[in-house]
N, C-alpha and C positions, 0 to 999 in steps of 0.2 A: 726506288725505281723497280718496274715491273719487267720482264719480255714476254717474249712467245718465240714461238720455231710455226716458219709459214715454209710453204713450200716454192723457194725458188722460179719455179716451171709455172704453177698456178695462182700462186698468192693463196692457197687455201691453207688455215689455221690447223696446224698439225699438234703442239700442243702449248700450253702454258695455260695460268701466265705463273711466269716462276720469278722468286725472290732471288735466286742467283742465276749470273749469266747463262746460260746454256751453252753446250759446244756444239754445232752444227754440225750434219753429217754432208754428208754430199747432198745436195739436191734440197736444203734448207740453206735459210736465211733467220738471222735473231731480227725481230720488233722490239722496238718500246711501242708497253702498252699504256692505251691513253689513260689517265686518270678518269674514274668514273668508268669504267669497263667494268662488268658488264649490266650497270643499271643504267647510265645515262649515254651508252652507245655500243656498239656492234662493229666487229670487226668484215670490212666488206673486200672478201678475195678478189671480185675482178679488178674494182680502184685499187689494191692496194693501200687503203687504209683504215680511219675507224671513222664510222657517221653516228652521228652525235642524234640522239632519238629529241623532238618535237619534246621539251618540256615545260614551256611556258604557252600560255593561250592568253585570249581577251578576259576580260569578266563575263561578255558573252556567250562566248562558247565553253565558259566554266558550267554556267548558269543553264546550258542548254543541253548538258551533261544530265541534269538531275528531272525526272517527270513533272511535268503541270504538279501533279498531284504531292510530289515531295515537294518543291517551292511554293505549293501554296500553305502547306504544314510547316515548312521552316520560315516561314513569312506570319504565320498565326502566332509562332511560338512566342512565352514570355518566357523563358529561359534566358537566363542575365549573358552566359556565354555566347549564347545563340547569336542575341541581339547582337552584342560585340563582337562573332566571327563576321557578320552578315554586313554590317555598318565598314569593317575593314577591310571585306570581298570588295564591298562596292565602292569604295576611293580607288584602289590599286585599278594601276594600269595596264598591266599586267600581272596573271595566277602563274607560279612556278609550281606545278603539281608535285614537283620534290621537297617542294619548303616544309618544316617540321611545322608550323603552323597549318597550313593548308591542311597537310594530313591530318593534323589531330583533328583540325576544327570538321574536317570530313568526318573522319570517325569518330568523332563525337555527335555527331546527328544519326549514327547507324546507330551508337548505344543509347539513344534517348529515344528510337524506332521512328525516330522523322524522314527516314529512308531504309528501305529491307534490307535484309540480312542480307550482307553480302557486295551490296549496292556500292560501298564505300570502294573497296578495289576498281571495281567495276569505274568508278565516276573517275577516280586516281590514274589508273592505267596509260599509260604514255605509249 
């Protein structure tokens, strides 16, 4: 387990997140912080708690992620990966852009240059 020290008064994240309890001072309160802080959510002071970031989409909106111009180049490709990231993009019912598959199969079309440098963040970003 993780905390943090939030402020009482405001709810705003004063410090953590710490591997041992915290003692509060006056005018703090301890959180447990959620698991996945802070890649897969955000500590939000007015709620009072953590919101969990947007990280699954359609295939659609994965797909609508990347230019005409890169799916029509990762659609040409015979890259054996390729084909099998692409054939398994498009079963799933939904993309988890945190899946280690996703990522890789992402960056691995930025280092084959079937999308620009840089593009792969960019398309990943939650």
């Amino acid at each position: 387990m993780t905390y943090a020290l939030i402020s009482s008064v405001t709810g705003e994240w004063l410090s953590g997140p710490h591997v041992e309890e915290p003692v509060p001072s006056a005018g703090e309160e301890i959180v447990l912080v959620a698991a996945g802080y802070p890649d897969r959510c955000y500590w939000d002071a007015a709620g009072r708690g953590f919101v969990f970031y947007e990280v699954t989409i359609t295939p659609l909106a994965y797909q609508r992620r990347f230019s005409q111009a890169e799916r029509i180049a990762i659609r040409a490709s015979d890259n054996a990966a390729v084909i099998d990231w692409r054939e398994l993009a498009a079963l799933a019912s939904e993309i988890d852009l945190t899946d280690a598959d996703v990522v890789a199969g992402t960056n691995y079309l930025e280092t084959l240059g079937l999308i620009g440098t840089g593009r792969a963040a960019e398309i990943l970003a939650v």
